[in-house]
Structures are given as C-alpha cells and as structure tokens.
C-alpha positions as CSV (number, residue, x, y, z in Angstrom):
1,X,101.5,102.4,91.8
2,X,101.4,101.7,88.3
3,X,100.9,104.1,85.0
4,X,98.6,104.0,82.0
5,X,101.5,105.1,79.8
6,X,102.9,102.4,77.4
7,X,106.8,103.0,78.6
8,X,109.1,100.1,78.2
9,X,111.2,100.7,81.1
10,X,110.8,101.3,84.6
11,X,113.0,101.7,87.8
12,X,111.4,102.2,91.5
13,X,113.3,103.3,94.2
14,X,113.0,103.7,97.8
15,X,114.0,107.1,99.4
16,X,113.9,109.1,102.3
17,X,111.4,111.6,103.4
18,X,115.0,114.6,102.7
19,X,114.8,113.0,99.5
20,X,111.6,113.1,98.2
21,X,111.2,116.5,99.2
22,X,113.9,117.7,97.4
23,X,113.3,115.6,94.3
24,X,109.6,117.4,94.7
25,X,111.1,120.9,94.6
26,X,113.2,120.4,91.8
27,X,110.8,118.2,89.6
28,X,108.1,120.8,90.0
29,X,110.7,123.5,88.7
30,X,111.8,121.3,85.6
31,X,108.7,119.4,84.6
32,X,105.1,119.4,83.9
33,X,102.7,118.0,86.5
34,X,100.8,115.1,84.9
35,X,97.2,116.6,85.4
36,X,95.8,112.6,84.5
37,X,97.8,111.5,87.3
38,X,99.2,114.0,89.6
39,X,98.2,115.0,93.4
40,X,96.0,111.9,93.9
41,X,95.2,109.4,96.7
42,X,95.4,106.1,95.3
43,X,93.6,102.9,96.8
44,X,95.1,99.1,95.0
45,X,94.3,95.8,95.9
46,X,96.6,93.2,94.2
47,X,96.0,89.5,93.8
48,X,98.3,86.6,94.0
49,X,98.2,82.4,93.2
50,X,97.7,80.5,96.3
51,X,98.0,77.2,94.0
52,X,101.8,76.8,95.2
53,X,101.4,76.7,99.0
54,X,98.0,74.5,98.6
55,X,99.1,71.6,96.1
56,X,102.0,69.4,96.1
57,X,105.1,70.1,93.9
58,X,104.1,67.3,91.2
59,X,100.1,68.5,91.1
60,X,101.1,72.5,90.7
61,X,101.3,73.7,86.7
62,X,102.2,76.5,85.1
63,X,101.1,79.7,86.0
64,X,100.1,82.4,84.1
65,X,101.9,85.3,83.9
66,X,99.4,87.8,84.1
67,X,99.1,89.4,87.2
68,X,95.9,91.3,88.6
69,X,95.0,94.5,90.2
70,X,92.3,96.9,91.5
71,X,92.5,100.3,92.2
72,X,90.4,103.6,92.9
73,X,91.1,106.9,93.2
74,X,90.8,109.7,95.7
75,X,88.3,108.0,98.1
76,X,86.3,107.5,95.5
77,X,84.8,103.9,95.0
78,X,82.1,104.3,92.5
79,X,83.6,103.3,89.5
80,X,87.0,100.9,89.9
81,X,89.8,100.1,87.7
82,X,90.9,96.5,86.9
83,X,94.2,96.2,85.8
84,X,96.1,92.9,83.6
85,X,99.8,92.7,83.7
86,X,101.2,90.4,81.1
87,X,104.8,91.1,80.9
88,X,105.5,94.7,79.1
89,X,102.0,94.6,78.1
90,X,99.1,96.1,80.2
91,X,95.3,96.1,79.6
92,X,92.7,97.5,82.0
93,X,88.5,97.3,82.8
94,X,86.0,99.3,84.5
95,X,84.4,97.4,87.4
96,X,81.5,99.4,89.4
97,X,81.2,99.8,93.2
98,X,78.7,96.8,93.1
99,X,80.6,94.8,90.9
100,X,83.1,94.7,93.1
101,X,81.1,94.2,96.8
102,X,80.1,91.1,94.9
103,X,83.9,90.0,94.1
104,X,84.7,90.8,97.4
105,X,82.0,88.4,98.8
106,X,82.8,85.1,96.8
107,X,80.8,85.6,93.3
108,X,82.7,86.0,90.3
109,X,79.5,85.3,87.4
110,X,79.5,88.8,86.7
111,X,83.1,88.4,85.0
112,X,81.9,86.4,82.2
113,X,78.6,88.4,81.7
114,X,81.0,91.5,80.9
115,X,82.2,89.7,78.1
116,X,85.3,91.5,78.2
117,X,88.1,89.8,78.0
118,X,90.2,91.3,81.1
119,X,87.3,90.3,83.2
120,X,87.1,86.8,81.6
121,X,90.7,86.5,82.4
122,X,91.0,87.8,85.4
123,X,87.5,85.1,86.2
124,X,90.0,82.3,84.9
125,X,92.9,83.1,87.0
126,X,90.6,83.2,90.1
127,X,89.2,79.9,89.4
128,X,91.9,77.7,87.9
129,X,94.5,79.4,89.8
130,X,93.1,79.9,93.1
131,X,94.1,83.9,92.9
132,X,93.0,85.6,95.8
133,X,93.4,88.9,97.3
134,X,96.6,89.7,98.9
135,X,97.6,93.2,99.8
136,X,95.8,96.3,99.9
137,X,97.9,99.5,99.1
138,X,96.8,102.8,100.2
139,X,98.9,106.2,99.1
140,X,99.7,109.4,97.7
141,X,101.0,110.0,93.9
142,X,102.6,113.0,92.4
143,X,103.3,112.5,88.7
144,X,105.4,114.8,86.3
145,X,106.4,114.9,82.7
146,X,108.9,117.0,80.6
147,X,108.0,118.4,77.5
148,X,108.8,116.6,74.8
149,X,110.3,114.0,76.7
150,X,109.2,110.3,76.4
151,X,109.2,110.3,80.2
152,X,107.2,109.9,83.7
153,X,108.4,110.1,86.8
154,X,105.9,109.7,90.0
155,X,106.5,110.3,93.6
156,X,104.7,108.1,95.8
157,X,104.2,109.0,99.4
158,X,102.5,107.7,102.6
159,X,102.3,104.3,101.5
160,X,100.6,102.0,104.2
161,X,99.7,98.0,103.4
162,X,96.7,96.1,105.0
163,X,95.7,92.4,104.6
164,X,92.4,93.7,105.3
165,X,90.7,92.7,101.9
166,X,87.3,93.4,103.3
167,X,87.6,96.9,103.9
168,X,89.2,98.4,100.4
169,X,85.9,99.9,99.6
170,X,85.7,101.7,102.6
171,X,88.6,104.6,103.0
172,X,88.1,105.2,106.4
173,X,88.5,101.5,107.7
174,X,91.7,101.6,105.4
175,X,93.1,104.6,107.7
176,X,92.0,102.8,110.9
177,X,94.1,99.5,109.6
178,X,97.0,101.5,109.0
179,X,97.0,104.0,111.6
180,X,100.2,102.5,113.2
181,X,102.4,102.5,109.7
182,X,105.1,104.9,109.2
183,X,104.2,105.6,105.4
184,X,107.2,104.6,103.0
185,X,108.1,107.2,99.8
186,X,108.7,105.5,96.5
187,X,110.6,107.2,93.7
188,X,109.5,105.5,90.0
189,X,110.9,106.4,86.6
190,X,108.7,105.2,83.3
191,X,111.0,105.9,79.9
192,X,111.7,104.4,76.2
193,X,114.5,105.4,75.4
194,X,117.2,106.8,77.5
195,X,117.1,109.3,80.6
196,X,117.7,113.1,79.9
197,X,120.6,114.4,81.7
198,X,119.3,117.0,83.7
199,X,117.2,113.7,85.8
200,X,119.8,111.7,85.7
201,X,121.9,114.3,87.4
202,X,118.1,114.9,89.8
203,X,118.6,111.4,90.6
204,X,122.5,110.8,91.5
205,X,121.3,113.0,94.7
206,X,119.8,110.1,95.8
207,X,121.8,107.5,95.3
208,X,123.7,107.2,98.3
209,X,120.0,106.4,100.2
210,X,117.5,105.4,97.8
211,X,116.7,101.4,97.8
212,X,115.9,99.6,94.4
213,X,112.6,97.7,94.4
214,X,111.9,94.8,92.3
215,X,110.2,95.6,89.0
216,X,106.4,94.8,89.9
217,X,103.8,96.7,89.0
218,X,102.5,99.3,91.4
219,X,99.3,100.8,91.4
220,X,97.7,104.2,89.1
C-alpha cells in the first residue's frame, strides 16, 4: 500500500469497518478522487533478508536498507511494478508477466540484462542478502487529494495476506488462499508540510478506534 507521490511524511492507521465508511463519505465530499490511484485492486508481494535467521551472529553484516516490492494492479499481471525503498527515497521498474514467472522460479539473470539499476539492486539484495519472498498482499485502494493541498490520503480495504508466493500471478488462487481472512481497513495519510484542519478534525473521529501501524511501506 504504498504511493508514487514524493511526500515526506506518512501515518497508517488501522480502523474499523464504522470508520472507514464514514471517513469515505466525508472524504468523497471534501476531496478529489486521485484518478492515478483511486478505486483499484491492488496485488504486492514484499521481500525480506533471511541472512539473520540462517548465519550466526558474528558471520551476519550489515544490511542494506533498501527494501523491495512487487505489485500489480486490478487483476492485471502483464506488466508489474518493482518498487526500491531506501529510507524517504523511493525508485521503481517495470518487470513483465514473464519476467517475473522466471523470478518466481529461481532465475534472477534477467536483472542484470535490464541494466537498470533498481533491477541490478534488487539482483544484489537477492544474492548477497538471501532476500526472498515473504508476504503477498491482496486489497482494495481508494485514494483522494484536496486541491491545492500537498496531501494524499488512501483508504485501503479488504486486505487479506498469503505466504503463498507461488500464486501472486494468478488472482484467483490469491482469493482461494485467503478465502477464510476477515479483510482488515487501513487508513494512510502522505503530506509535507502540515495537515489542513478540516482532516485533522476528519481524523479525531477516529481516534478513539483506529490502531497506529509501524511506518513501512505498503503497496500502490
């Protein structure tokens, strides 16, 4: 659940189901839907170090701080979006459908014959730091802006989570794999500067029930 806009902050928040439909109502009254982003189903797959649990404490080094993820949209695999998070900073790469059967099934080459140099990070991180697959998020994303407001605010809903690597490409197998999941609703604020009233006032609603979430990126 991540955006393409270069905010410096951002805050996610849990809610409920009351919540997020009010938050919905009003957000559609007093902002613009984000027509790059808004009213679409969102697949991620996110990748973490496995060096830690593998090697002992006085073999393990320092590990990068980019973090990696890949995501589609709208049950739509052809063409796939890598994404490299490096602290505020965020860089992304077009992967195919192919491409990314082959990543899936053990061969990486194809990284450094891009030549780009997301890809021939992202190959580095799987090979030096053992980075492997670790959770596949399916779910729904409603995105707003105000008008002439450095601001984004999204609405996540129906969020389900597999360990089912194999099956991101395919939406269907996703559904089957998370047929039992109550889906969560996620609340997440981008700004640079400060907060207009009017959602800060949107948001004390939902303080009494809302959760805060850790500040890692979520999948566009």
């Amino acid at each position: 659940m991540a955006t393409t806009h270069p905010y410096l902050h951002t805050m996610k928040y849990a809610i409920t189901k009351k919540d997020y439909e009010a938050l919905r109502n009003r957000l559609a009254n007093a902002a613009v839907q984000d027509t790059g982003a808004s009213d679409s189903w969102i697949h991620t797959l996110l990748f973490t170090s496995y060096r830690s649990r593998v090697l002992p404490a006085h073999m393990q080094q320092p590990e990068s701080l980019s973090t990696f993820a890949l995501h589609y949209y709208n049950n739509d695999p052809t063409y796939l979006l890598l994404e490299r998070y490096l602290e505020e900073e965020q860089d992304s790469a077009m992967v195919t459908e192919a491409e990314c059967r082959a990543l899936l099934s053990g061969e990486t080459s194809w990284l450094l014959d891009r030549r780009n140099p997301v890809l021939r990070d992202f190959y580095t991180a799987l090979t030096d730091q053992m980075l492997l697959p670790q959770v596949l998020l399916t779910y729904h994303r409603e995105a707003y802006t105000l008008d002439g407001m450095n601001l984004w605010v999204a609405l996540d809903s129906d969020i389900r989570t597999t360990l089912q690597h194999m099956d991101f490409l395919d939406p269907d197998l996703l559904a089957r794999d998370t047929a039992d999941q109550t889906g969560r609703m996620l609340l997440e604020i981008s700004y640079s500067n400060t907060i207009p009233d009017s959602i800060l006032c949107m948001l004390e609603e939902t303080a009494p029930r809302r959760k805060p979430l850790p500040g890692t990126h979520l999948p566009v």
